[in-house]
PADREN-891830 format. One record per residue: chain; residue in three letters; z, x, y of N, C-alpha, C in turn; residue number from 1. Coordinates in nm, 3 decimals. Example, Ala and Ser with C-alpha at 12.3 -4.5 7.8 and 13.67 -1.06 7.14 Angstrom:
2
r unit->A | code->ALA | n_Z->0.780 | n_X->1.319 | n_Y->-0.569 | ca_Z->0.780 | ca_X->1.230 | ca_Y->-0.450 | c_Z->0.780 | c_X->1.320 | c_Y->-0.330 | pos->1
r unit->A | code->SER | n_Z->0.708 | n_X->1.285 | n_Y->-0.225 | ca_Z->0.714 | ca_X->1.367 | ca_Y->-0.106 | c_Z->0.787 | c_X->1.290 | c_Y->0.003 | pos->2
END
This chain:
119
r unit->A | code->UNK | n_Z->-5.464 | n_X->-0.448 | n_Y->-3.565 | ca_Z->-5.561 | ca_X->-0.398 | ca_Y->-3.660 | c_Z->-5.489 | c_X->-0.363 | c_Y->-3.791 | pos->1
r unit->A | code->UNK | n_Z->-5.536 | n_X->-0.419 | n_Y->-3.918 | ca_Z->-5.509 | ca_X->-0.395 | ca_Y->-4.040 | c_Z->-5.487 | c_X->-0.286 | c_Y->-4.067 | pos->2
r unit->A | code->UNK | n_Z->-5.405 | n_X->-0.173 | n_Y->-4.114 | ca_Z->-5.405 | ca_X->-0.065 | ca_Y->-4.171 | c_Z->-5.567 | c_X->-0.029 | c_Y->-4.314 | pos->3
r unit->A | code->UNK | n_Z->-5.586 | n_X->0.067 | n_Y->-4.318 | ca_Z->-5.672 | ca_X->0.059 | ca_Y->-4.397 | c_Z->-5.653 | c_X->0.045 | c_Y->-4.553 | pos->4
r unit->A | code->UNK | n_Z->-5.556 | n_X->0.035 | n_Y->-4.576 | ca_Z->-5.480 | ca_X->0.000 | ca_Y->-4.750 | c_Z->-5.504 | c_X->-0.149 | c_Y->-4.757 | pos->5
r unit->A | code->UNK | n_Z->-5.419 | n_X->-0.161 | n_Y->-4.649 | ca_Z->-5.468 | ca_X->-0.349 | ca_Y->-4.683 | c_Z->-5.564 | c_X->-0.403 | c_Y->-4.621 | pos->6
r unit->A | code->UNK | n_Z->-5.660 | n_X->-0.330 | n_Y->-4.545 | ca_Z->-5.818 | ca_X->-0.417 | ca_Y->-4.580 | c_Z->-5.839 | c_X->-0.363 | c_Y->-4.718 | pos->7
r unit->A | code->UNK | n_Z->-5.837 | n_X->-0.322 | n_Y->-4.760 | ca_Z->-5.849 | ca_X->-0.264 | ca_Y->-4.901 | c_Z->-5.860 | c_X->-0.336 | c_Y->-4.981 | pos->8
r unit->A | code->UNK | n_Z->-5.709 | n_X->-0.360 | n_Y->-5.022 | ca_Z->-5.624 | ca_X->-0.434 | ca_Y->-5.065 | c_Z->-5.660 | c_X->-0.623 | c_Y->-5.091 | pos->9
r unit->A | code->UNK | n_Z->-5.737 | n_X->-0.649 | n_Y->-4.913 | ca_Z->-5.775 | ca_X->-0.730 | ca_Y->-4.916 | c_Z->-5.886 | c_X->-0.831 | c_Y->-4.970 | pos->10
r unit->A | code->UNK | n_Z->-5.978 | n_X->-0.700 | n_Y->-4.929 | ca_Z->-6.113 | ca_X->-0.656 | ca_Y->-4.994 | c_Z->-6.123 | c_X->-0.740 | c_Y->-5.145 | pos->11
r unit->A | code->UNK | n_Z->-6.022 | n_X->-0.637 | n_Y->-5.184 | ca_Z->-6.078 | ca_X->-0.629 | ca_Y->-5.357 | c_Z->-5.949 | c_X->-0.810 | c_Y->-5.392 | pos->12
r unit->A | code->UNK | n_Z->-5.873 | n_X->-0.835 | n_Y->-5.288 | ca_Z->-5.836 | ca_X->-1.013 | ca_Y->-5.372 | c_Z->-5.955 | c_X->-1.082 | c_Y->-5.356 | pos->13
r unit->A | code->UNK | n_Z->-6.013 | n_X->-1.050 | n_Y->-5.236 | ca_Z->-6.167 | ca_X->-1.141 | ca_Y->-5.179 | c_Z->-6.209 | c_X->-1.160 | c_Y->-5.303 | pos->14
r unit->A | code->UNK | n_Z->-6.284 | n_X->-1.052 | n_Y->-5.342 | ca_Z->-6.360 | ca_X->-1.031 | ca_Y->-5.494 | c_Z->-6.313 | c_X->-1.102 | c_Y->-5.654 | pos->15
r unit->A | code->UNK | n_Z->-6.154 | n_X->-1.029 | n_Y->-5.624 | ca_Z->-6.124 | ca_X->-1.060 | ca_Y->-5.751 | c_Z->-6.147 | c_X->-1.270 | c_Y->-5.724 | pos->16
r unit->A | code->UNK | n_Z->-6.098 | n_X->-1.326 | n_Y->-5.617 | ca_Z->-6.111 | ca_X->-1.488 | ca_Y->-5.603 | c_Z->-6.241 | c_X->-1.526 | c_Y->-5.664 | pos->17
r unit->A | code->UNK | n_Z->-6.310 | n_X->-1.485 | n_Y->-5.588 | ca_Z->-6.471 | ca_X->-1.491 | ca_Y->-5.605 | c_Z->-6.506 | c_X->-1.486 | c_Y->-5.785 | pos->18
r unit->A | code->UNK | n_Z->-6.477 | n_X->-1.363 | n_Y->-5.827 | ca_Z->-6.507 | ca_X->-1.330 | ca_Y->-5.972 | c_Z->-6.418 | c_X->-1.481 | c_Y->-6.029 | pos->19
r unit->A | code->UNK | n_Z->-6.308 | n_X->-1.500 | n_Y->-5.992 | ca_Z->-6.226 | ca_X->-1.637 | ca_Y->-6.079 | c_Z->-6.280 | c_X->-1.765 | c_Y->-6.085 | pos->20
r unit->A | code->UNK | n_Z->-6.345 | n_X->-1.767 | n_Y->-5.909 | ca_Z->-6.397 | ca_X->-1.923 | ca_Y->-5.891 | c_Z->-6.558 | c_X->-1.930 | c_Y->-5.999 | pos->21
r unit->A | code->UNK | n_Z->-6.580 | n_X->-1.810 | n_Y->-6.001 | ca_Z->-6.733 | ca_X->-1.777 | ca_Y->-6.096 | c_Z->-6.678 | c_X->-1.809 | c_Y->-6.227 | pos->22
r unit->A | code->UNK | n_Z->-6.517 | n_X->-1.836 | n_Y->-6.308 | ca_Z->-6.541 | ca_X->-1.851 | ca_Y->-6.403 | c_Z->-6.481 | c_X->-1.971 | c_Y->-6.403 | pos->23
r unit->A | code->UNK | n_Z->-6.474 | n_X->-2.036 | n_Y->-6.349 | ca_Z->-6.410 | ca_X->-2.183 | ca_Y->-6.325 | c_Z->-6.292 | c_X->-2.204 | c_Y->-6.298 | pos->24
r unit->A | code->UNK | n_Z->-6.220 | n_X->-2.090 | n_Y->-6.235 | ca_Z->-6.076 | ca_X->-2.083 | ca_Y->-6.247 | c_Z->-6.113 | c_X->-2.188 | c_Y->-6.090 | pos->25
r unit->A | code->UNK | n_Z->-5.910 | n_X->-2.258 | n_Y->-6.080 | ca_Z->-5.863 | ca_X->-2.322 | ca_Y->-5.975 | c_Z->-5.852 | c_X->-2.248 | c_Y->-5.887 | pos->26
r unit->A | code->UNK | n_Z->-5.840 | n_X->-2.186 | n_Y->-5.799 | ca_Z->-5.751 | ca_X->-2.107 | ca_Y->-5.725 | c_Z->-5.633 | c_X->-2.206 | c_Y->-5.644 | pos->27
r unit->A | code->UNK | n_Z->-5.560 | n_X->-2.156 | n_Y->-5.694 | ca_Z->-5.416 | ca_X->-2.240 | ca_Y->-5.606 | c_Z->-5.316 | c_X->-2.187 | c_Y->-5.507 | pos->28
r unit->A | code->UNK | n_Z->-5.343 | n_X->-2.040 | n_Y->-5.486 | ca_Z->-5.281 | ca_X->-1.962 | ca_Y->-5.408 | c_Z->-5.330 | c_X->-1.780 | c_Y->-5.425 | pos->29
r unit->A | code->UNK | n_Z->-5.312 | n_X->-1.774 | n_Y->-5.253 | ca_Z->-5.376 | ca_X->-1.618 | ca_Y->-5.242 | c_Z->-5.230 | c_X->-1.563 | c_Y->-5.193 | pos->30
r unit->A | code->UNK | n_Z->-5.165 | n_X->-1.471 | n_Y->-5.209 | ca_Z->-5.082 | ca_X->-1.421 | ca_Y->-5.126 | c_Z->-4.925 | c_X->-1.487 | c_Y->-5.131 | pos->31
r unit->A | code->UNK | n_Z->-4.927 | n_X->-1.556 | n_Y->-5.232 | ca_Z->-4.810 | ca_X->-1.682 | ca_Y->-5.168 | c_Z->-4.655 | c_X->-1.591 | c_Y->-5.205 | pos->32
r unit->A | code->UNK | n_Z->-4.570 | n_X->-1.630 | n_Y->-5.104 | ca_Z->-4.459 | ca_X->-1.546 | ca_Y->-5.108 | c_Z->-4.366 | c_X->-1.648 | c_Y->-5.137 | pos->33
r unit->A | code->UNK | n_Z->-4.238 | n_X->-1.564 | n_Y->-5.187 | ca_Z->-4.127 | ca_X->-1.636 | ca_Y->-5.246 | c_Z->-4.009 | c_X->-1.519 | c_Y->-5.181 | pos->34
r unit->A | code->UNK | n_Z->-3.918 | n_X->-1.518 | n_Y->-5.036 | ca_Z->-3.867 | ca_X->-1.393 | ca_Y->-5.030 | c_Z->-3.920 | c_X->-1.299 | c_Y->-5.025 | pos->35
r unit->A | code->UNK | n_Z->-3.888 | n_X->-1.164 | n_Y->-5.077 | ca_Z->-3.930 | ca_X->-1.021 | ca_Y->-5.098 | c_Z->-4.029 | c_X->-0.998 | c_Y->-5.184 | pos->36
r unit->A | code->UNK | n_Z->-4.048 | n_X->-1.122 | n_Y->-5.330 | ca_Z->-4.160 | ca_X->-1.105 | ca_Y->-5.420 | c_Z->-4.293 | c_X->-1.174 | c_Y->-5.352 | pos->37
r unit->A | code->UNK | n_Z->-4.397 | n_X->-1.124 | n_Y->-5.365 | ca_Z->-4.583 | ca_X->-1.144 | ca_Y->-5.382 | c_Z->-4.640 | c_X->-1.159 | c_Y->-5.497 | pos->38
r unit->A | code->UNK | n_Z->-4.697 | n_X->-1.292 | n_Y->-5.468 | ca_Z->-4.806 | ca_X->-1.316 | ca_Y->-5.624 | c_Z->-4.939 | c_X->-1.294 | c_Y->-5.571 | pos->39
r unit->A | code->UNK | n_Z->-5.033 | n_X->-1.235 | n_Y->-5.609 | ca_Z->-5.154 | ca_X->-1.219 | ca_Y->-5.518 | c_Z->-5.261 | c_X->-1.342 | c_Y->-5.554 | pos->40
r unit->A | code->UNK | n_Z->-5.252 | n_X->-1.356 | n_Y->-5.667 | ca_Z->-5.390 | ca_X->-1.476 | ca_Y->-5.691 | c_Z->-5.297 | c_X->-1.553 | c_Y->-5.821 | pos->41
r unit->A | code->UNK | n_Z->-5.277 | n_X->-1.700 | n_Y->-5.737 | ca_Z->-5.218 | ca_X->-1.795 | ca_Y->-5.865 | c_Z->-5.365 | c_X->-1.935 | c_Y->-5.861 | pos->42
r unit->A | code->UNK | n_Z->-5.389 | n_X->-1.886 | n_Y->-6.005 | ca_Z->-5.486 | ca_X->-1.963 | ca_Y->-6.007 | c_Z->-5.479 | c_X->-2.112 | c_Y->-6.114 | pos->43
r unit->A | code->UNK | n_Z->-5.519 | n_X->-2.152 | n_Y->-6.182 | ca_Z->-5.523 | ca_X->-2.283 | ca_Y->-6.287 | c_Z->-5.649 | c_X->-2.251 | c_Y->-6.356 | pos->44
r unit->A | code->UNK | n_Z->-5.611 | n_X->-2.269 | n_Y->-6.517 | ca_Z->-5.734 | ca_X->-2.290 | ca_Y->-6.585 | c_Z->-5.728 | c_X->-2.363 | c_Y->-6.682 | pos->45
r unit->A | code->UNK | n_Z->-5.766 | n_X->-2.474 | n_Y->-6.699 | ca_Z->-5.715 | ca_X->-2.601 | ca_Y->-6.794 | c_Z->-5.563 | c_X->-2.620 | c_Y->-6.785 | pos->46
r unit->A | code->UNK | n_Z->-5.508 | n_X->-2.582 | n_Y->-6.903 | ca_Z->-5.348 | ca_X->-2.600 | ca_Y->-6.895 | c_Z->-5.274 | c_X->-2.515 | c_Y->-6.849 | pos->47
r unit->A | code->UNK | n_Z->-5.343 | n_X->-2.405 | n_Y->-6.844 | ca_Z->-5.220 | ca_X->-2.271 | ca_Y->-6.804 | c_Z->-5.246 | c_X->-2.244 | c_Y->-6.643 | pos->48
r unit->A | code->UNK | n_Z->-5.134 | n_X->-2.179 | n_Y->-6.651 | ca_Z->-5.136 | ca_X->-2.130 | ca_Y->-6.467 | c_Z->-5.161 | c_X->-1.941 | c_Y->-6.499 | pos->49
r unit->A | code->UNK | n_Z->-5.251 | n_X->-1.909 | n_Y->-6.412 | ca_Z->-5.222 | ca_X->-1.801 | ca_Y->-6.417 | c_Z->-5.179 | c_X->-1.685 | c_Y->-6.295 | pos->50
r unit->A | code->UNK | n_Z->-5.093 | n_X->-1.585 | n_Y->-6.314 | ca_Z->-5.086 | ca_X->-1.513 | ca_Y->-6.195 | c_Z->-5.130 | c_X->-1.383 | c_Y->-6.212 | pos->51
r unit->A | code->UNK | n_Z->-5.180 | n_X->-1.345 | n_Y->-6.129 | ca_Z->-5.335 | ca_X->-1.240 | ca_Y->-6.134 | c_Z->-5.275 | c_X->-1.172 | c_Y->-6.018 | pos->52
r unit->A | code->UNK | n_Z->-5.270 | n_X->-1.013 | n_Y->-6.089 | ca_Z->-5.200 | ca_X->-0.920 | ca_Y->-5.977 | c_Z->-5.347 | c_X->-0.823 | c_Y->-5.969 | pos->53
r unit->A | code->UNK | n_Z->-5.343 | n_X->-0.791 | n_Y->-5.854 | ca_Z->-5.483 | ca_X->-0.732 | ca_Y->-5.834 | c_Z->-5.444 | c_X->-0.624 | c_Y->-5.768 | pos->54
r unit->A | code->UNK | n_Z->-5.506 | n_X->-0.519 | n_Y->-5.833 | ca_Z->-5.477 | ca_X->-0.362 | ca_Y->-5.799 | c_Z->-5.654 | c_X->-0.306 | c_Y->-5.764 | pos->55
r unit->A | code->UNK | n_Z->-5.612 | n_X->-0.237 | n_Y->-5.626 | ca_Z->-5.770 | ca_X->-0.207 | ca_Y->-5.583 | c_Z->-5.772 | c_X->-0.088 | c_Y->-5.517 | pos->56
r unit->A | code->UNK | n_Z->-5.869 | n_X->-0.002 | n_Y->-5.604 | ca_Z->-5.872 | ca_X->0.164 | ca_Y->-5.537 | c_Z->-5.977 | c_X->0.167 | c_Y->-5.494 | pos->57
r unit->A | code->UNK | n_Z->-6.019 | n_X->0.278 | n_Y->-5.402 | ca_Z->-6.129 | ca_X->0.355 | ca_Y->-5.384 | c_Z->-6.197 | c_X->0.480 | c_Y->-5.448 | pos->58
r unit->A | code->UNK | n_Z->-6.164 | n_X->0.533 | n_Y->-5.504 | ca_Z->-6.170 | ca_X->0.633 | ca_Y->-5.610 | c_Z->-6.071 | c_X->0.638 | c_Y->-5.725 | pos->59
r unit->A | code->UNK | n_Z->-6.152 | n_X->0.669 | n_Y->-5.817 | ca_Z->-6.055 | ca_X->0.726 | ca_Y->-5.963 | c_Z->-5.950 | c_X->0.864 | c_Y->-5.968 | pos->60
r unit->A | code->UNK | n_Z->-5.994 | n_X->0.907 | n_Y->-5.856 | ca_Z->-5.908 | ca_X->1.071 | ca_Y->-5.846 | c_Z->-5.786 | c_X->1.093 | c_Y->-5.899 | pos->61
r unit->A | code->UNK | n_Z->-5.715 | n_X->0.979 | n_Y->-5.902 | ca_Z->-5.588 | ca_X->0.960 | ca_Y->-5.910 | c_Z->-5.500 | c_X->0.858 | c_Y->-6.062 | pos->62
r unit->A | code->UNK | n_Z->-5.647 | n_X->0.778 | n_Y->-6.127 | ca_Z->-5.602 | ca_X->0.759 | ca_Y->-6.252 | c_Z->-5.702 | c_X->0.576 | c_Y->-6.204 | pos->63
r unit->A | code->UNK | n_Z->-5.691 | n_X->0.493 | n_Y->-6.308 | ca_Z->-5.747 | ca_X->0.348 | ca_Y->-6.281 | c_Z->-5.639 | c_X->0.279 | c_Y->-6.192 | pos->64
r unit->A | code->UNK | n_Z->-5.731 | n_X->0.158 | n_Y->-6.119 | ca_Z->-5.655 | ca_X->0.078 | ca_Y->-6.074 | c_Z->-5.508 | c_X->0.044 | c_Y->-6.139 | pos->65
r unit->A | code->UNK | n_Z->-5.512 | n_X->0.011 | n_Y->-6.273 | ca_Z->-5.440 | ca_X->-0.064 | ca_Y->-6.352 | c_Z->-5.350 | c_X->0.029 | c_Y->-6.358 | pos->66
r unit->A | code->UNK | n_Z->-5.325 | n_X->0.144 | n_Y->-6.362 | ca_Z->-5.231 | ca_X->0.231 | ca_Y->-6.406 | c_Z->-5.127 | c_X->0.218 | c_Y->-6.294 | pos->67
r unit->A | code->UNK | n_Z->-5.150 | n_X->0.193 | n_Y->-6.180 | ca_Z->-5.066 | ca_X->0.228 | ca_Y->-6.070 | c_Z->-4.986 | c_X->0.072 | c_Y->-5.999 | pos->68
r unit->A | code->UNK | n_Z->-4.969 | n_X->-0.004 | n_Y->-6.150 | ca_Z->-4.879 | ca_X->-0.124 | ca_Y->-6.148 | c_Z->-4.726 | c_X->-0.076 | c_Y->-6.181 | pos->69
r unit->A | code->UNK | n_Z->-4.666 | n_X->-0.054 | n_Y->-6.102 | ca_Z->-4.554 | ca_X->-0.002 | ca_Y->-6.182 | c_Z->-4.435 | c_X->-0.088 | c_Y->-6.215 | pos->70
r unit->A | code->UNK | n_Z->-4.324 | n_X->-0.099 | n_Y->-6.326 | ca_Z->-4.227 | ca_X->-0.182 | ca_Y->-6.348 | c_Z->-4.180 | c_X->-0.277 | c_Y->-6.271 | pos->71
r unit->A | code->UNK | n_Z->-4.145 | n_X->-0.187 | n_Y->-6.133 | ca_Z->-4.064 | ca_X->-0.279 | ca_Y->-6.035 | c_Z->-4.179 | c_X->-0.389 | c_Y->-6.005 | pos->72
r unit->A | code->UNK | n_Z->-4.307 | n_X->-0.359 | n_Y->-6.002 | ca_Z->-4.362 | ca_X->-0.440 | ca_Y->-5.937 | c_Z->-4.362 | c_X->-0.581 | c_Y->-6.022 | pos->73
r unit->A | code->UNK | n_Z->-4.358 | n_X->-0.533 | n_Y->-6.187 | ca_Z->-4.394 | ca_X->-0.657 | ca_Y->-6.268 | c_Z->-4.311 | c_X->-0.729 | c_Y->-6.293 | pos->74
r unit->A | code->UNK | n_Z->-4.189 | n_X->-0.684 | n_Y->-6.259 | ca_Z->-4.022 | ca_X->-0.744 | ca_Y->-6.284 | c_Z->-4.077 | c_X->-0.822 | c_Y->-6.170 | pos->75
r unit->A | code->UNK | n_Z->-4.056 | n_X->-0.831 | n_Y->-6.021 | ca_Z->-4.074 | ca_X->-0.923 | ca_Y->-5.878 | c_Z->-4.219 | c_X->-1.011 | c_Y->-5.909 | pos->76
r unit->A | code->UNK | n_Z->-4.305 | n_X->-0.954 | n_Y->-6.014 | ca_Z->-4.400 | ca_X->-1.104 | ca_Y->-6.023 | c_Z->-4.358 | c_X->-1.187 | c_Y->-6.134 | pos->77
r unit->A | code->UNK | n_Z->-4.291 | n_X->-1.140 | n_Y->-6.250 | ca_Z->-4.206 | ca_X->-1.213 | ca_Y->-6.326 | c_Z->-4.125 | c_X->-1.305 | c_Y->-6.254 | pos->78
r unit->A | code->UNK | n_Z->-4.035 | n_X->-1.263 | n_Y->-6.148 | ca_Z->-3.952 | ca_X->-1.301 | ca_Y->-6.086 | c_Z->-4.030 | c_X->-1.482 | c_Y->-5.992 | pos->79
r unit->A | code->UNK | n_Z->-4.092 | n_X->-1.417 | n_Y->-5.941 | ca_Z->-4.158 | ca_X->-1.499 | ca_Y->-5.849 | c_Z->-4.239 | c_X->-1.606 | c_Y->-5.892 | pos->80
r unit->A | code->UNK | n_Z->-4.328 | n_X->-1.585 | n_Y->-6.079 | ca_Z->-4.364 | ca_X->-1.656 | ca_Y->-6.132 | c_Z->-4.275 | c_X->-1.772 | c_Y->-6.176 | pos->81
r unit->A | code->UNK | n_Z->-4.131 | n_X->-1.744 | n_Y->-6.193 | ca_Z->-4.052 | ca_X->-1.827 | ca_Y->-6.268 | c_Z->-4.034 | c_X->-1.919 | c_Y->-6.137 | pos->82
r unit->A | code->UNK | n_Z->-4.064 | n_X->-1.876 | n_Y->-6.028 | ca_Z->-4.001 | ca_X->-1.979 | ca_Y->-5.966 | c_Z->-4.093 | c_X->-2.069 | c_Y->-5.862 | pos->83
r unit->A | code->UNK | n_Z->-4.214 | n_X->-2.003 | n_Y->-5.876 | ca_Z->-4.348 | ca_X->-2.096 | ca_Y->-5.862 | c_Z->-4.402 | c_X->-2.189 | c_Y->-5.989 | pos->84
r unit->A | code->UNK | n_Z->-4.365 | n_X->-2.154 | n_Y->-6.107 | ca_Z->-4.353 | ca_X->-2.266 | ca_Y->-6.210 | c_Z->-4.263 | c_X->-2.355 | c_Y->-6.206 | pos->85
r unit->A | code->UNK | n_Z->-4.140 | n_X->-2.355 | n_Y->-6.154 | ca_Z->-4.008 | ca_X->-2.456 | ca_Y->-6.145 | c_Z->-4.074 | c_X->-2.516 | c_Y->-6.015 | pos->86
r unit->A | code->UNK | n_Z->-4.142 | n_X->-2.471 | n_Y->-5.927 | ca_Z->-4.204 | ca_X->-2.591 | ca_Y->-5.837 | c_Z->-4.326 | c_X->-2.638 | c_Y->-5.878 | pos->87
r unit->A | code->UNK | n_Z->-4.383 | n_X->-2.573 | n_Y->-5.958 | ca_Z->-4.519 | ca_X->-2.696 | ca_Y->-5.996 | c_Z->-4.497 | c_X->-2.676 | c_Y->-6.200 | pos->88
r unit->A | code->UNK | n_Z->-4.429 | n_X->-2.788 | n_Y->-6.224 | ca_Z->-4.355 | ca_X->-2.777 | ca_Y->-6.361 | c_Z->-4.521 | c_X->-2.816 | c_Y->-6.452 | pos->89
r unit->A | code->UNK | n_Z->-4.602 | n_X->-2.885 | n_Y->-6.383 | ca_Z->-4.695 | ca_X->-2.942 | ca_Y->-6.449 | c_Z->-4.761 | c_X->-2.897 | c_Y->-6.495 | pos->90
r unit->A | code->UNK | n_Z->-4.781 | n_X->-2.784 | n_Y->-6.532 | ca_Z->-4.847 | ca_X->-2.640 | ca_Y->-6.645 | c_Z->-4.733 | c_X->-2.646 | c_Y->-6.759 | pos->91
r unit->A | code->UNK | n_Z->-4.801 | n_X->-2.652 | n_Y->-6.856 | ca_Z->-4.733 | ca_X->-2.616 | ca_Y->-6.975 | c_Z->-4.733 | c_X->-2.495 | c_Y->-7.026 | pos->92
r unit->A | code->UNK | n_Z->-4.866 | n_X->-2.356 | n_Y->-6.980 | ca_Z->-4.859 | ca_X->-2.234 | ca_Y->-7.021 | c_Z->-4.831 | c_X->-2.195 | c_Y->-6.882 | pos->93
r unit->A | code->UNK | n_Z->-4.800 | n_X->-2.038 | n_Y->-6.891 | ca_Z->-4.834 | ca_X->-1.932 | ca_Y->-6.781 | c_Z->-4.892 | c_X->-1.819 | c_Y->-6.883 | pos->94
r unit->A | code->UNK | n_Z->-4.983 | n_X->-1.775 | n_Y->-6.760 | ca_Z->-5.021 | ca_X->-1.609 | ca_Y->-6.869 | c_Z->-5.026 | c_X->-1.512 | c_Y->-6.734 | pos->95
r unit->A | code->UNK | n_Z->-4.971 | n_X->-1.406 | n_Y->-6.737 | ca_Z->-5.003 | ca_X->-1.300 | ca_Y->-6.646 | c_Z->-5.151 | c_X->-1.217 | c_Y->-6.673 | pos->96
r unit->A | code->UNK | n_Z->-5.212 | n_X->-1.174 | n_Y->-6.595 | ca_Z->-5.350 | ca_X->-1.127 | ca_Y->-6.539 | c_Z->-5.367 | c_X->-1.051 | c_Y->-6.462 | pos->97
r unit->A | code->UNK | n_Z->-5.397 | n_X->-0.932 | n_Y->-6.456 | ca_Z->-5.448 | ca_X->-0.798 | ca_Y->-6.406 | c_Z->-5.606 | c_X->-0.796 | c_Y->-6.370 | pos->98
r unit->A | code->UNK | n_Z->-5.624 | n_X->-0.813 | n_Y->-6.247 | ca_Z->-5.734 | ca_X->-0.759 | ca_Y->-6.197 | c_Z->-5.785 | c_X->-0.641 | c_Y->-6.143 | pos->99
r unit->A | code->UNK | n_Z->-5.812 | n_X->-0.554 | n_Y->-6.210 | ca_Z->-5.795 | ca_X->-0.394 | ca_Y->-6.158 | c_Z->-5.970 | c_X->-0.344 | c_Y->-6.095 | pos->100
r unit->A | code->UNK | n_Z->-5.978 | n_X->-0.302 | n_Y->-5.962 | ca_Z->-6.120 | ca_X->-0.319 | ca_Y->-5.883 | c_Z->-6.141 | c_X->-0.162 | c_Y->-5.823 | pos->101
r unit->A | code->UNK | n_Z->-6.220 | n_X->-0.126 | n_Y->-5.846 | ca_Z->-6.278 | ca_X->0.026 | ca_Y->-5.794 | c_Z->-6.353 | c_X->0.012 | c_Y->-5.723 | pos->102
r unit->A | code->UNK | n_Z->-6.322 | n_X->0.060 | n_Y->-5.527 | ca_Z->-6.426 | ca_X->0.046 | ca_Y->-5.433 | c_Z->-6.525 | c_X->0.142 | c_Y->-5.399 | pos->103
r unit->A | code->UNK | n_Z->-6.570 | n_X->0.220 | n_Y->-5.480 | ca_Z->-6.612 | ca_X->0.358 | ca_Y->-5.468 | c_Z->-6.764 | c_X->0.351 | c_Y->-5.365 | pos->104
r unit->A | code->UNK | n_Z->-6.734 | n_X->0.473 | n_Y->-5.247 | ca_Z->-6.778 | ca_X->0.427 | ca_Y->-5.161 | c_Z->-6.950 | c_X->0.488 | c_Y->-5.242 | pos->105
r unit->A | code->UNK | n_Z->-7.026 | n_X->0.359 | n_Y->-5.186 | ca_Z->-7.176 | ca_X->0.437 | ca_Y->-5.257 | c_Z->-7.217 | c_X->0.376 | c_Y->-5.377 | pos->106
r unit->A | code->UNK | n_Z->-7.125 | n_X->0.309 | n_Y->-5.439 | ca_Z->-7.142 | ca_X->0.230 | ca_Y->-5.532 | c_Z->-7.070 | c_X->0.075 | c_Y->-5.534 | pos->107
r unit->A | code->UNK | n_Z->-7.158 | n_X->0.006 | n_Y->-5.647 | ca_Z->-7.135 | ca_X->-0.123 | ca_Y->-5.684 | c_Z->-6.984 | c_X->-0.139 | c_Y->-5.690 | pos->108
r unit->A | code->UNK | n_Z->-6.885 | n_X->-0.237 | n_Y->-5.665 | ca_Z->-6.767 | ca_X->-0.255 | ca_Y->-5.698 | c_Z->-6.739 | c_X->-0.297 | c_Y->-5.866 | pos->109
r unit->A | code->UNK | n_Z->-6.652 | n_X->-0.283 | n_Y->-5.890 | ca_Z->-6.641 | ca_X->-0.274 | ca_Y->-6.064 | c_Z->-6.475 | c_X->-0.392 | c_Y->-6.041 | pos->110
r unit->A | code->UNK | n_Z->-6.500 | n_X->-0.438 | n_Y->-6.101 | ca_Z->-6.375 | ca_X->-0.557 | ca_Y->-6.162 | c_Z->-6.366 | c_X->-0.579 | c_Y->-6.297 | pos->111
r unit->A | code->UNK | n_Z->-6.200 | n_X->-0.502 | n_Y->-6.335 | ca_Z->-6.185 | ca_X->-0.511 | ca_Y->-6.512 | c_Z->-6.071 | c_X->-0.616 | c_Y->-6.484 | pos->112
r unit->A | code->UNK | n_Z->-6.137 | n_X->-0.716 | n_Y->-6.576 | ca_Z->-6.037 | ca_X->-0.843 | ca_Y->-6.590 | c_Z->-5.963 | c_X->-0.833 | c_Y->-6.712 | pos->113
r unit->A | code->UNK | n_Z->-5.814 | n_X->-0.808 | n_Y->-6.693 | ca_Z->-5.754 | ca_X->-0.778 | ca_Y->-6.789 | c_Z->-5.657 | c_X->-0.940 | c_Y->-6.800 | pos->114
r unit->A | code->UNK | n_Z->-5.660 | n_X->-0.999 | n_Y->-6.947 | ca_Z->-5.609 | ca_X->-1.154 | ca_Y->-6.933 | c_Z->-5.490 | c_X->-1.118 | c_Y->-7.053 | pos->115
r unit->A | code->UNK | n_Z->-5.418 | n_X->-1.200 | n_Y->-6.990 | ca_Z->-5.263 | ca_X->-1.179 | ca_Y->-7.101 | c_Z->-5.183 | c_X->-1.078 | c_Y->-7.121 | pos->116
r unit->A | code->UNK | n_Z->-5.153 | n_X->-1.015 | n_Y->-7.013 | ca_Z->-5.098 | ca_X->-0.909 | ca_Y->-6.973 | c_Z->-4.928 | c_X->-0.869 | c_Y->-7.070 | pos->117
r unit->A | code->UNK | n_Z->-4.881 | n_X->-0.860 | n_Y->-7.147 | ca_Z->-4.737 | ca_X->-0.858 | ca_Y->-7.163 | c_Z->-4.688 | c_X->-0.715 | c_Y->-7.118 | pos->118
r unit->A | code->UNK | n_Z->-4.554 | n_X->-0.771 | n_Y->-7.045 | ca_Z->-4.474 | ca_X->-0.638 | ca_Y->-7.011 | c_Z->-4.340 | c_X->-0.681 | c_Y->-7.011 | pos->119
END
C-alpha cells in the first residue's frame, strides 16, 4: 500500500497529465528516472521538450505548492534534463515547467501552470 504522500503525489501528476494532454501537449514520460534524479512529466510541444515538476499539497497551511521546490531539487532536474535531451537530441528547445496543485479536501482541485521556469 502506497504511503499517503505519494498517492498524493500521484494524484496531482494524474491531473497535472490530464491538464497537458487538454492543451495539446505530447506526453513522453511520467516518472522517468535517470539514477538518483526524477523528472515527473516530460512532455513535447511543437519544438520544445518540456520538463514539468509537479508539486501537490493538500492544504495551504504551510505556504503554495510552488514554494516547497527547493534548490537541490532543481539542480537533479537540471541534471537529469541534460541527459534525457542527449538521448532524444531531436528537440531543439527545452523549457522547465512547474505544475503546482492544491488538493483541498472539500474543494475543486486548483492547478497553477507555471511555464518557463528559470533557476
Amino acid at each position: 500500500m502506497l504511503s499517503q504522500n505519494i498517492q498524493i503525489g500521484k494524484q496531482g501528476e494524474t491531473l497535472a497529465a490530464k491538464y497537458l494532454l487538454g492543451l495539446e501537449y505530447n506526453i513522453l514520460d511520467i516518472n522517468w528516472r535517470h539514477h538518483h534524479w526524477e523528472i515527473d512529466i516530460i512532455a513535447a510541444f511543437g519544438n520544445t521538450l518540456h520538463f514539468v515538476e509537479v508539486k501537490t499539497r493538500t492544504s495551504l497551511q504551510f505556504g503554495h505548492p510552488e514554494q516547497h521546490i527547493s534548490e537541490k531539487k532543481m539542480r537533479h532536474l537540471k541534471n537529469a534534463a541534460c541527459h534525457y535531451h542527449y538521448l532524444h537530441p531531436n528537440f531543439k528547445n527545452i523549457q522547465f515547467d512547474v505544475m503546482a496543485i492544491n488538493l483541498e479536501p472539500g474543494k475543486d482541485p486548483t492547478l497553477y501552470f507555471i511555464e518557463d521556469v528559470y533557476f
